[in-house]
C-alpha positions in Angstrom: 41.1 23.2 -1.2 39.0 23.9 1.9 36.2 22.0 3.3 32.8 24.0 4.5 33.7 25.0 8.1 37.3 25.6 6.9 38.3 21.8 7.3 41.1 20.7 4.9 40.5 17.4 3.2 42.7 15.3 5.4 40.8 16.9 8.3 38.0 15.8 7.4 38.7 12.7 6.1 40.0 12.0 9.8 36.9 13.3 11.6 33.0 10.5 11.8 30.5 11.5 9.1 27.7 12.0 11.6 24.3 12.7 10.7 25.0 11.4 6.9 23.9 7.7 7.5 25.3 4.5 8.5 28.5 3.8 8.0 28.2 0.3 9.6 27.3 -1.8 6.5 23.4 -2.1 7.9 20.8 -0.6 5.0 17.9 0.4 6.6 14.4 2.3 5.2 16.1 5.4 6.8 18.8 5.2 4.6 18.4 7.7 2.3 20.4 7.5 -1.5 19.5 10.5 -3.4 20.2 10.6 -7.4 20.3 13.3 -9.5 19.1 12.6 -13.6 19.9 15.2 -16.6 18.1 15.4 -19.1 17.2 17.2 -22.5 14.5 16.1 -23.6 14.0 12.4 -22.5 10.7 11.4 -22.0 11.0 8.0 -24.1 14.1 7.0 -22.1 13.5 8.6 -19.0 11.1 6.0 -17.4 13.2 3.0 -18.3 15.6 5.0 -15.9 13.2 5.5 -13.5 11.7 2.3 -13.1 15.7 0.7 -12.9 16.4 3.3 -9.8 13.4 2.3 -8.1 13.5 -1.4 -8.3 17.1 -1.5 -7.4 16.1 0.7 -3.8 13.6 -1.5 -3.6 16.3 -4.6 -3.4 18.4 -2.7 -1.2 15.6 -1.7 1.4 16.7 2.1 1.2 14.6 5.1 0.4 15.3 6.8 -2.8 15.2 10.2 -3.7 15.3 10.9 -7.6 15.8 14.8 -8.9 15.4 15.1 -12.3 17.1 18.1 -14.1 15.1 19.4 -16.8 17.6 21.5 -18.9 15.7 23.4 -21.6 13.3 20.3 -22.4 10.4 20.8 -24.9 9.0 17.7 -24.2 7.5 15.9 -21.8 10.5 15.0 -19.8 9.2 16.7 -16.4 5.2 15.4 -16.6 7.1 11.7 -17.2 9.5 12.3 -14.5 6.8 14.0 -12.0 4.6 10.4 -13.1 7.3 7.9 -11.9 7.6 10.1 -8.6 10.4 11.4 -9.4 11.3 15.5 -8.0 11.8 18.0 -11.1 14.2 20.9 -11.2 13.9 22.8 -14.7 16.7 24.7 -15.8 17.8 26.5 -19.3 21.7 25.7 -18.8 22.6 23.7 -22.3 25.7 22.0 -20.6 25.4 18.4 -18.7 28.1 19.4 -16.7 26.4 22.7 -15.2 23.0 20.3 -15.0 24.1 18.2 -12.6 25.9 21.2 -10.9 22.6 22.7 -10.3 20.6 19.6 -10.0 23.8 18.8 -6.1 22.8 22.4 -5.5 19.7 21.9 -5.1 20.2 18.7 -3.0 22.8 19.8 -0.9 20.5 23.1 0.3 16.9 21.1 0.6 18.4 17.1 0.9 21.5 17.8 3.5 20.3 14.0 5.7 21.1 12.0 2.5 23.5 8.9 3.3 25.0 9.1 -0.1 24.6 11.2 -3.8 24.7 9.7 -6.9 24.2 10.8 -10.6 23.0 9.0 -13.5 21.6 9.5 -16.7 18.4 9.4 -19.0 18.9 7.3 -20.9 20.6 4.7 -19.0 19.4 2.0 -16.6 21.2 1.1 -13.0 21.4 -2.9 -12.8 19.2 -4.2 -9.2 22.3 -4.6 -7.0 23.1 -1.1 -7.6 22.2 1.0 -4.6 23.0 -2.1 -2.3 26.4 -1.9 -3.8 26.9 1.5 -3.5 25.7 1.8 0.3 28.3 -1.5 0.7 30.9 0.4 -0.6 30.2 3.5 1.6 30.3 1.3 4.7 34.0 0.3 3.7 35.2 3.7 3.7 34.5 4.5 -0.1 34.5 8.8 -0.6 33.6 8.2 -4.4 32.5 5.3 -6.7 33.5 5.3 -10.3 31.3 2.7 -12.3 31.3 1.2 -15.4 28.8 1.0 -18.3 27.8 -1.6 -20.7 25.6 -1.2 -24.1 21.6 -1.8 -24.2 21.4 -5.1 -26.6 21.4 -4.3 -30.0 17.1 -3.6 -31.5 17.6 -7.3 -33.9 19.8 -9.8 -32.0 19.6 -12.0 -34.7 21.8 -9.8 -36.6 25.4 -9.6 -36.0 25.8 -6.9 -33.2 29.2 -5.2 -34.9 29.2 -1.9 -33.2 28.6 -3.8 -29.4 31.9 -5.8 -30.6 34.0 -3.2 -31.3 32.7 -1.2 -28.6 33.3 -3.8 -26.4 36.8 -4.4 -27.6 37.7 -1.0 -27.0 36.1 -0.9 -23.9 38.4 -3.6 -22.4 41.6 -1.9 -22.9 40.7 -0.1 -20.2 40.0 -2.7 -17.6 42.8 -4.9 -15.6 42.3 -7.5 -13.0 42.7 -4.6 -10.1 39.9 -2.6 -11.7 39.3 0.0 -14.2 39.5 3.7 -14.9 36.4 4.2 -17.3 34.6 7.5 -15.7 30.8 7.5 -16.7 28.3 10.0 -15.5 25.8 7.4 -15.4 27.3 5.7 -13.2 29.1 7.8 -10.4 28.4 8.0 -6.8 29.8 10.1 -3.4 29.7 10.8 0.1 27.5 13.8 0.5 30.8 15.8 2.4 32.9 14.7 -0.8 30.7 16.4 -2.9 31.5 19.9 -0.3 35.3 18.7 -0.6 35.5 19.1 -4.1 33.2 22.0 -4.6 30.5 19.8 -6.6 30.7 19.4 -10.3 32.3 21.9 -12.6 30.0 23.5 -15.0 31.7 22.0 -18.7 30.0 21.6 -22.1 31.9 17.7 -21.5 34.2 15.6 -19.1 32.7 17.0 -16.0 32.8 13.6 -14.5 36.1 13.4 -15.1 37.4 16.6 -13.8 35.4 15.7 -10.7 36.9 12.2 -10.6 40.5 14.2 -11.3 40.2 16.2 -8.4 38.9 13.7 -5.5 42.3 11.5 -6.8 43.7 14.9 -6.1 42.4 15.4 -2.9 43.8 12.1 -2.0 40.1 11.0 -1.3 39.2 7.1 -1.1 38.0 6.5 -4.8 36.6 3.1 -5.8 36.4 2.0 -8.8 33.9 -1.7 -9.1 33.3 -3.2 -11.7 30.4 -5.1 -10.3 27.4 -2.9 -10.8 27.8 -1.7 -15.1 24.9 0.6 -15.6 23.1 -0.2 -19.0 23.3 2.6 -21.1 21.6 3.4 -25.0 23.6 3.1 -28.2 22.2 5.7 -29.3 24.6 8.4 -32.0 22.5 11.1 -31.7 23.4 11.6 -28.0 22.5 15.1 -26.1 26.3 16.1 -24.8 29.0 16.3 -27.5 32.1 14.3 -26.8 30.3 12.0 -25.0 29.6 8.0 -25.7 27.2 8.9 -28.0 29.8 10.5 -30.5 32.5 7.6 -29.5 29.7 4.8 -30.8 29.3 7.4 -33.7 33.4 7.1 -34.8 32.8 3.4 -34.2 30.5 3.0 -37.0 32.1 5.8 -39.3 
């Protein structure tokens, strides 16, 4: 694997990540945190997402860029993105994984001062300590941030919530008192020269968080994984990426 400017990963681990934001621990309003969203036609959710991203910059006292990837909408995802200030890149890809592909590429050529890149989705909403967390982390020496999630309440929470229970049970198995090892898009973050490391996100139907998670552990790059900052994300079963949570809430309920 080479870096750009023929480094190898140990290389330029080694070397200072000028020019990409502090890496003192200090947020400032120069601090940039840019975010890249994809989305299929999402203009309910979308602004929930929105409105989460910018309150929790707000907290953190950083500037926030937000690129929304339009992948074959026929809605009004873009209009509702454009309206909560977000940037809109529309694409006719059908694959999350090649979404967010597109969406880094198009950071990484117009966006190349950003502090630190991070992904989330649609329908999902980042909790108010998030970016504050994330920039923390970075200052410790953090290449890559694996999050968790945790379910939207249910509509009625009168009624017994059986599929957040199960879910919930399931979920745990993968959590010990050193961490976790649940990989979300929604809630995945990275050093701007990690992204160049690994070559950016693979363009797969599914899993393309993983593989990208896969290879930085590779790499031998600093992965965190906190689970501090759990991104709230929908319950929804009619989800727009097969194999993803959606269809695992779906065999929950089956």
């Amino acid at each position: 694997m080479t870096v750009q400017g023929s480094l190898t990963p140990w290389e330029w681990s080694a070397r200072s990540w000028e020019n990409c934001g502090r890496r003192d621990g200090q947020v400032t309003d120069s601090t940039l945190l840019h975010v890249v969203i994809p989305a299929h036609n999402e203009e309910a959710l979308l602004p929930r997402a929105l409105n989460a991203l910018n309150a929790s910059a707000a907290a953190a006292g950083c500037r926030l860029g937000v690129l929304v990837v339009a992948d074959s909408c026929t809605d009004a995802t873009a209009a509702t993105a454009r309206a909560h200030g977000a940037d809109v890149l529309p694409v006719r890809l059908g694959r999350v994984g090649a979404a967010r592909h597109a969406g880094f590429a198009h950071l990484r050529a117009t966006a190349p001062q950003a502090a630190w890149l991070a992904t989330t989705d649609a329908d999902s909403a980042v909790p108010t300590s998030w970016c504050r967390r994330l920039l923390e982390l970075s200052a410790e020496g953090a290449e890559l941030i694996a999050g968790t999630v945790c379910l939207e309440p249910p509509a009625d929470p009168q009624l017994p919530d059986t599929l957040g229970t199960r879910w919930s049970a399931l979920y745990a198995t993968g959590i010990t008192p050193a961490g976790h090892r649940h990989i979300h898009g929604a809630n995945l973050s990275f050093h701007p020269r990690t992204y160049d490391v690994l070559g950016g996100f693979a363009a797969l139907a599914v899993h393309e968080d993983v593989d990208l998670v896969t290879r930085a552990e590779a790499a031998g790059l600093d992965v965190r994984w906190p689970l501090d900052i759990p991104v709230t994300t929908s319950r929804r079963t009619d989800g727009r990426s097969p194999g993803g949570l959606s269809d695992d809430l779906k065999e929950l309920i089956s």
